[in-house]
C-alpha positions in Angstrom: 162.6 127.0 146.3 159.1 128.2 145.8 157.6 129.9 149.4 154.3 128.4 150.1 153.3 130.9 152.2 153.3 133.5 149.0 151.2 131.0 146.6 147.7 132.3 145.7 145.3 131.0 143.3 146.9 132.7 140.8 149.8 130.6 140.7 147.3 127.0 140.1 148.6 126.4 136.4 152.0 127.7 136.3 155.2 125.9 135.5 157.3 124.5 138.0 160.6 122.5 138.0 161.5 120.0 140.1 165.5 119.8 140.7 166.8 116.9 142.3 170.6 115.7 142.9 170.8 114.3 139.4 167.2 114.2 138.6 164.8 117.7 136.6 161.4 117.4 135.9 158.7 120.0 134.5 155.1 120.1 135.3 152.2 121.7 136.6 150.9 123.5 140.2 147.7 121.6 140.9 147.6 122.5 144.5 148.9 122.9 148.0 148.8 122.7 151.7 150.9 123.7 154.7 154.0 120.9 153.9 153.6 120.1 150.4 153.3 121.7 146.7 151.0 119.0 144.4 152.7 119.0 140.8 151.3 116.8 137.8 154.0 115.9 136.0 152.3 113.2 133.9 149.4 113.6 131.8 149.2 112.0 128.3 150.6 115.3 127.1 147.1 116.6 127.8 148.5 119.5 129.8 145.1 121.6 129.2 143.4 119.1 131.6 146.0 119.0 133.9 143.5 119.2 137.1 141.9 116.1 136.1 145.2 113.9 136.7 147.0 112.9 139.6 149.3 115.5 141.1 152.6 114.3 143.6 153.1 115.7 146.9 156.5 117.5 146.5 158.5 119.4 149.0 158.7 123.3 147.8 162.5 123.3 148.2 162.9 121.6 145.1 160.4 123.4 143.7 160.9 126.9 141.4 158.8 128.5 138.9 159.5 128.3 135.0 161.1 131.1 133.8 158.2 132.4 130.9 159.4 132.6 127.6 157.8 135.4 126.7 160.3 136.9 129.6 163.6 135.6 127.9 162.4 136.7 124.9 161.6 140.4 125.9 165.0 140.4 127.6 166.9 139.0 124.2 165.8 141.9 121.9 165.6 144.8 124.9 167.6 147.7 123.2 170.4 147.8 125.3 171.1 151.6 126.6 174.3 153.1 124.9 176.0 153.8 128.0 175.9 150.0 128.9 179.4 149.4 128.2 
C-alpha cells in the first residue's frame, strides 16, 4: 500500500504496481488527491511522455512502489561480511 499522505513531487514518475486478487499491472504515478493515486498504465510504450496520457484513479491500497533495479542489483553482488554465517 503506498501512504498518500507521504507522496511528494518527488515520487511523480516512479514505478508502481497495481496488485489485485488475480490481476498485476505496472505503470506510472501521474498524480494524486486525498482518495485516489492517478497511474498511467497505457501509453503506446511511450513511457517518456507518460503525463500526456490518461491516468486511472486507483485506490493506494493496491498500490506499492517498484522495487529499482539498480537496488536488487546492488544487493546481488554486496560482499557479504564473513561473519554472516
Amino acid at each position: 500500500m503506498i501512504d498518500i499522505n507521504k507522496l511528494t513531487l518527488k515520487d511523480v514518475g516512479k514505478w508502481v504496481i497495481y496488485k489485485d486478487f488475480d490481476e498485476e499491472e505496472r505503470g506510472r504515478l501521474k498524480s494524486w488527491n486525498h482518495k485516489y493515486i492517478f497511474v498511467v498504465y497505457h501509453c503506446d510504450n511511450q513511457w517518456h511522455r507518460f503525463e500526456q496520457f490518461t491516468a486511472c484513479a486507483t485506490d493506494p491500497e493496491y498500490l506499492t512502489f517498484e522495487e529499482s533495479p539498480i537496488k536488487e542489483v546492488m544487493e546481488a553482488i554486496k560482499p557479504k561480511s564473513p561473519n554472516a554465517d
